[in-house]
C-alpha positions as CSV (number, residue, x, y, z in Angstrom):
1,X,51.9,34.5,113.1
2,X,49.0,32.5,115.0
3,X,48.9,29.1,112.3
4,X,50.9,26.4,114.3
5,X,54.3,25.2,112.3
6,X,52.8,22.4,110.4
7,X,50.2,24.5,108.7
8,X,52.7,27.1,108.0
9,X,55.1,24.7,106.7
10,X,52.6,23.1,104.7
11,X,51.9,26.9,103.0
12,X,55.3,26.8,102.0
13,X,56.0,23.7,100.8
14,X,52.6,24.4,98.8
15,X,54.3,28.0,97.1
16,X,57.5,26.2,96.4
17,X,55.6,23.4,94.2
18,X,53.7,26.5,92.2
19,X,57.5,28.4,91.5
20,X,58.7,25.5,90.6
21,X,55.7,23.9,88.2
22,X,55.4,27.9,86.8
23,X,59.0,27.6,85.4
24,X,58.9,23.9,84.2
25,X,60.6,22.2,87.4
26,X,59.6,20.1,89.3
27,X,59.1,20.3,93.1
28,X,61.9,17.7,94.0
29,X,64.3,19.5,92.4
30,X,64.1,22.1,95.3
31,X,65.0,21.3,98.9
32,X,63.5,23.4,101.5
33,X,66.0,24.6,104.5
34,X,63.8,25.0,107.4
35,X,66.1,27.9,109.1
36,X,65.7,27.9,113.1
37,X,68.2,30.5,114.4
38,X,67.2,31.5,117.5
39,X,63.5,28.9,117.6
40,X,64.1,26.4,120.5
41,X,64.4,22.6,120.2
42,X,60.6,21.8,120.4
43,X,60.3,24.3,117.5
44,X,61.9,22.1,115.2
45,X,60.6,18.9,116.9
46,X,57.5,20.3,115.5
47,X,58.8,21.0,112.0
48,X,60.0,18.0,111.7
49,X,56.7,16.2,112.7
50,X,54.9,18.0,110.0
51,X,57.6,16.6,107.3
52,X,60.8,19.2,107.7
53,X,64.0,17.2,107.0
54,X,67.0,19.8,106.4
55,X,67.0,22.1,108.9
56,X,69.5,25.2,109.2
57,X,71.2,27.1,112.0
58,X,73.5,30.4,111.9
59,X,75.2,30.0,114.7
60,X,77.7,27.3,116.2
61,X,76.7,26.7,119.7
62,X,73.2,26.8,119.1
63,X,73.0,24.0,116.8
64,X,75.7,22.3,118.8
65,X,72.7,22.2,121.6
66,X,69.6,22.3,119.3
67,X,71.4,18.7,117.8
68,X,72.1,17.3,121.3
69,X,68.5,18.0,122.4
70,X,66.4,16.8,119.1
71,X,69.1,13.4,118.6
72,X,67.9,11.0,117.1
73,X,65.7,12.6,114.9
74,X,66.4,11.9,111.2
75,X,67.3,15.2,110.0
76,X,69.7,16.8,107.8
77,X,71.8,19.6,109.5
78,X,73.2,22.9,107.3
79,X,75.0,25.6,108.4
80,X,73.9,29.3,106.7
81,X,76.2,31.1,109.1
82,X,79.5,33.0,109.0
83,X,81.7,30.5,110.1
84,X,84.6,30.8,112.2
85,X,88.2,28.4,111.6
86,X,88.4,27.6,115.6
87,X,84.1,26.3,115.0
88,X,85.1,24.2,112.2
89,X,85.7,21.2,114.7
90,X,82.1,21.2,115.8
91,X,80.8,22.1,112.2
92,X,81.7,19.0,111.0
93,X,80.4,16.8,113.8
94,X,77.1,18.3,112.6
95,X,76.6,19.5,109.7
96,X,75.7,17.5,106.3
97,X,76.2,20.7,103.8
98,X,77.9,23.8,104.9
99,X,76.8,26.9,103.3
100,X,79.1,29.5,103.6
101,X,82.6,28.7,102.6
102,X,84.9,31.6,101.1
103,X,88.0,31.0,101.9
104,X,91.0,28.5,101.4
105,X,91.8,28.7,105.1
106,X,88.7,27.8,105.8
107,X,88.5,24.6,103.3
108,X,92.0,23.7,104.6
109,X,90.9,23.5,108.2
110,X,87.4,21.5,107.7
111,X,89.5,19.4,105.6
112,X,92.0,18.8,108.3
113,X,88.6,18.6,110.9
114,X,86.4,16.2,108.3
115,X,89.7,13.6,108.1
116,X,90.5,13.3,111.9
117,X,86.6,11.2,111.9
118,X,86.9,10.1,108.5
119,X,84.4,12.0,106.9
120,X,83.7,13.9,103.5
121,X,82.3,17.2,104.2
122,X,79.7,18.9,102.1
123,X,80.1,22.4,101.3
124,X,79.3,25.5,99.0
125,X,81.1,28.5,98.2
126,X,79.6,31.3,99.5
127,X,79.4,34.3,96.4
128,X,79.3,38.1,97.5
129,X,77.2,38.2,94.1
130,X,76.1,41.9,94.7
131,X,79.3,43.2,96.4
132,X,78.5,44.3,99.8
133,X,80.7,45.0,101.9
134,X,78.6,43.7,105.3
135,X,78.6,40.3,103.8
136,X,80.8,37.0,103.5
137,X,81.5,35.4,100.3
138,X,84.1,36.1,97.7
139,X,83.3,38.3,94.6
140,X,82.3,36.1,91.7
141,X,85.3,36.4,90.1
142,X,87.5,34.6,92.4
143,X,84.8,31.7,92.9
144,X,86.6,29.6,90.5
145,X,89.8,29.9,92.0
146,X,88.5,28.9,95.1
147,X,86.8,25.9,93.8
148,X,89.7,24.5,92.2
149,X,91.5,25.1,95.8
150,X,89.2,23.7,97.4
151,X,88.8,20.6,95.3
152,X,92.3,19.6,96.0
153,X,91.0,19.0,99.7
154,X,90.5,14.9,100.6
155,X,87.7,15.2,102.6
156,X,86.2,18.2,101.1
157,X,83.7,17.6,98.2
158,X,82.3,21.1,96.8
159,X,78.6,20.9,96.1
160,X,77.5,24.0,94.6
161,X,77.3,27.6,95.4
162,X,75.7,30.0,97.8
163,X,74.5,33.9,98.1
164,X,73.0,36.1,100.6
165,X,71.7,39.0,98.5
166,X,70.8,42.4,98.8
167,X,67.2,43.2,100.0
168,X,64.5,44.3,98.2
169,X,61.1,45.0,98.9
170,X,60.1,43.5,95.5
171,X,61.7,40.0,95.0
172,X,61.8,40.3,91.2
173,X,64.9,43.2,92.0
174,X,66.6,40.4,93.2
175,X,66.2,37.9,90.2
176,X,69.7,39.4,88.6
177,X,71.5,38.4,91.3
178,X,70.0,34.9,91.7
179,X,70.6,34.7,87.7
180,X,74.6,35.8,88.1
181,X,74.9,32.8,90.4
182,X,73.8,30.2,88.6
183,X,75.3,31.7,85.3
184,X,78.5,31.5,87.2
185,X,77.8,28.0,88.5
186,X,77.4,27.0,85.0
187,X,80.7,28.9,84.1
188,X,82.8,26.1,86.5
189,X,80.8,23.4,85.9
190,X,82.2,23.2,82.4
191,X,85.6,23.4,83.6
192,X,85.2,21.8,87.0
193,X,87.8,19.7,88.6
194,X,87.4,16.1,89.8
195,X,85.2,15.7,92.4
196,X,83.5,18.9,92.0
197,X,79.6,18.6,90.6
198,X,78.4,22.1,91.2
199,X,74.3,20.5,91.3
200,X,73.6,23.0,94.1
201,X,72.5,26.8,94.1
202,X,71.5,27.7,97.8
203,X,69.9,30.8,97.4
204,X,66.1,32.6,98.6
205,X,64.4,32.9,101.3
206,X,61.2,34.1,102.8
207,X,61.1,37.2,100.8
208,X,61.9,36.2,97.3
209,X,62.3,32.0,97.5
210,X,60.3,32.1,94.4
211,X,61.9,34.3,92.1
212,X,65.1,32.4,93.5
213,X,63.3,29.2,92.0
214,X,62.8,30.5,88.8
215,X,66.5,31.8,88.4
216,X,67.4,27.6,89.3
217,X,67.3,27.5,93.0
218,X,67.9,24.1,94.7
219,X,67.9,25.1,98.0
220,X,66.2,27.5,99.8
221,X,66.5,29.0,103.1
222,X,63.0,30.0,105.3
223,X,62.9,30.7,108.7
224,X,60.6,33.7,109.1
225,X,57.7,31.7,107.1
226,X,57.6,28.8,108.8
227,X,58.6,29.7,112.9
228,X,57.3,33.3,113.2
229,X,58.7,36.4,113.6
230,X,61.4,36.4,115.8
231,X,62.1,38.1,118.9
């Protein structure tokens, strides 16, 4: 792609206000997760100009410099990787919302992380919605286990849930699995424990963020359609 990153994120922003106004939402109810895995610094200094807020990084040590380098830029940090128990230090030092949580040990030790500088941490439970074996996230019947788990946490609060799903060349394969998730995330709300509020579904991204939308996405995760291709 030849458009700088303001006109590209402006393209975007523009195609998330149509999904959303086509299915009777509106625009504000959908965040946009400007995902800059492997974009330098100056990449999202330019995002950011052009109105990017929430950016989001797959990998520890990159957003551990990316942040350094683009401080003190108002911007809202989310982790989308597979995160790591001995990372979980750093994570929270960072990150507003973490994405990809699927297990208790991994709650236990960003609890334990979060309290040591008195902070709540954000998170989501990361579903393996479709089953595959390559990727994170616990099958959808154990997600309310591991919410209740989790919600026993202090400085945990769970926010919502989270997929990566299969791909498709035609997003509208995908709209059963965005439609299990927030089924399910309607399933534990009802019975959701204190402190729980389940108001976010972080799921689509440049290939199918608009079928995502129309299945209830409130977050949604685009790298490729905003930065380029990348290398």
């Amino acid at each position: 792609m030849s458009e700088p990153i303001a006109l590209r994120l402006e393209a975007v922003a523009g195609r998330i206000r149509a999904a959303a106004a086509a299915c009777g939402r509106h625009a504000d109810s959908v965040r946009l997760v400007a995902v800059a895995k492997t974009f330098p610094p100056e990449a999202v200094r330019m995002a950011a100009a052009a109105g990017a807020q929430d950016i989001g990084e797959n990998y520890i040590q990159e957003a551990r410099d990316k942040y350094a380098a683009l401080q003190p830029l108002p911007l809202r940090w989310h982790f989308i990787g597979r995160l790591q128990t001995n990372k979980a230090r750093t994570a929270v030092r960072i990150f507003e919302l973490i994405h990809t949580v699927d297990s208790v040990k991994l709650g236990r030790e960003l609890d334990r992380c979060a309290g040591r500088i008195a902070k709540l941490q954000k998170v989501l439970v990361q579903v393996n919605v479709a089953g595959e074996a390559a990727k994170s996230g616990v099958a959808p019947e154990q997600a309310p286990a591991l919410v209740r788990e989790l919600s026993r946490f202090e400085h945990i609060a769970v926010k919502g849930l989270m997929t990566l799903p299969p791909f498709f060349d035609d997003p509208q394969r995908v709209r059963p699995i965005f439609a299990a998730l927030r089924q399910l995330s309607e399933r534990i709300r009802e019975a959701a424990p204190a402190g729980v509020e389940m108001q976010e579904l972080s799921m689509g991204m440049t290939g199918d963020f608009e079928a995502a939308i129309a299945e209830g996405a409130t977050l949604v995760r685009i790298g490729t359609a905003i930065f380029g291709e990348r290398a």
